[in-house]
N, C-alpha and C positions, 0 to 999 in steps of 0.2 A: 610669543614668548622666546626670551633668550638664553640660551646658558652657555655660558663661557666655561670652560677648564684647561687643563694641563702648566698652570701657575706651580709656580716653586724654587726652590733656592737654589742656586746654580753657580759656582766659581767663575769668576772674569773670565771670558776668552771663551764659555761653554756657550751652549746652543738650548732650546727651548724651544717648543713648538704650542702655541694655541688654538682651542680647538673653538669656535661657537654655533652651536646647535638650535638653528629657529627652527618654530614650529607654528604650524596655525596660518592665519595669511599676514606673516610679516615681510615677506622679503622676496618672493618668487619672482618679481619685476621690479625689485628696488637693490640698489647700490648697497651695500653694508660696509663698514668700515672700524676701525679699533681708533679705541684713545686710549690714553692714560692719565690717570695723575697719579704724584707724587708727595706727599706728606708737604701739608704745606705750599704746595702749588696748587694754579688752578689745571683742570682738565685741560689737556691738550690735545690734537689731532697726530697719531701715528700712520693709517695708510688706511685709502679705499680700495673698492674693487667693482665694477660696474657689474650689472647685473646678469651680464653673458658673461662675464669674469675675462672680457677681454682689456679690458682696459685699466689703469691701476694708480696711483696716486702715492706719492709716501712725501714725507716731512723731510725737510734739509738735515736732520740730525739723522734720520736712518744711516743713510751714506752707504746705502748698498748691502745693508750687513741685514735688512729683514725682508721678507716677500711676503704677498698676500695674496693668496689664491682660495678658490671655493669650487666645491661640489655641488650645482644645480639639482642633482637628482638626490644630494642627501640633504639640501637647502641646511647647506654647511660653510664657513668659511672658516678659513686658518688664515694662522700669521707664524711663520718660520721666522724663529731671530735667532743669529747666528751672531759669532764675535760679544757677547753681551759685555755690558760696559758696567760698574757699580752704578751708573749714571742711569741707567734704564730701571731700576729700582720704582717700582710703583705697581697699583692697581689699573689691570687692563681691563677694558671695558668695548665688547663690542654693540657694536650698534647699528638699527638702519635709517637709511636716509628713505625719504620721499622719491629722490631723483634718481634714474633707471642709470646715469652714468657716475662714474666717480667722484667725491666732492671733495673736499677740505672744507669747506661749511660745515662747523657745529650746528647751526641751526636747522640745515634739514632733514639733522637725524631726529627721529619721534617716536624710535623705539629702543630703549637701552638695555644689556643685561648686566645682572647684578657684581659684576668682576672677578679678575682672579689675582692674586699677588703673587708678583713679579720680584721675589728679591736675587740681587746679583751681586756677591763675596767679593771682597778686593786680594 
């Protein structure tokens, strides 16, 4: 099981931090990663993090402005976004993959949780 939090409305240029809390045997040896969508779009890939959290993964539209790190011992991962854009507006959704290293593959995540919304003020 997933749960995501710390979604909320934020002015351009503020920062947001999310938090997602697995539990059970979902993710101890698996990569976990954040998507998003956006009203009308489909789900896209924001950033992964392999499963020693050494490794990491983000989308050409990050551009530096989010980081994704985890806590193995709280089988916890975050995603710090900083600089937010009205553009990043959406439901975040963390999720795990099958594969122990970072992916951009939608497909080998198999475990989702329920999201958080992300709105960002112009």
């Amino acid at each position: 099981q997933l749960q995501a939090s710390g979604g909320g409305l934020v002015q351009a240029g503020g920062s947001l931090r999310l938090t997602c809390a697995a539990s059970g045997r979902t993710s101890s040896n698996n990569a976990m990663g954040w998507f998003r969508q956006a009203p009308g779009n489909e789900r896209e890939f924001v950033a992964s993090i392999g499963w020693k959290g050494g490794s990491a993964k983000y989308a050409d539209f990050v551009e530096g402005r989010f980081t994704i790190s985890r806590d193995i011992a709280k089988n916890t991962v975050y995603l710090q976004m900083n600089s937010l854009r009205p553009e990043d507006t959406a439901v975040y959704y963390c999720a795990v993959s099958r594969s122990p290293v970072a992916t951009m593959t939608t497909t080998t995540y198999n475990y989702w949780g329920q999201g958080t919304l992300v709105t960002v003020s112009s």
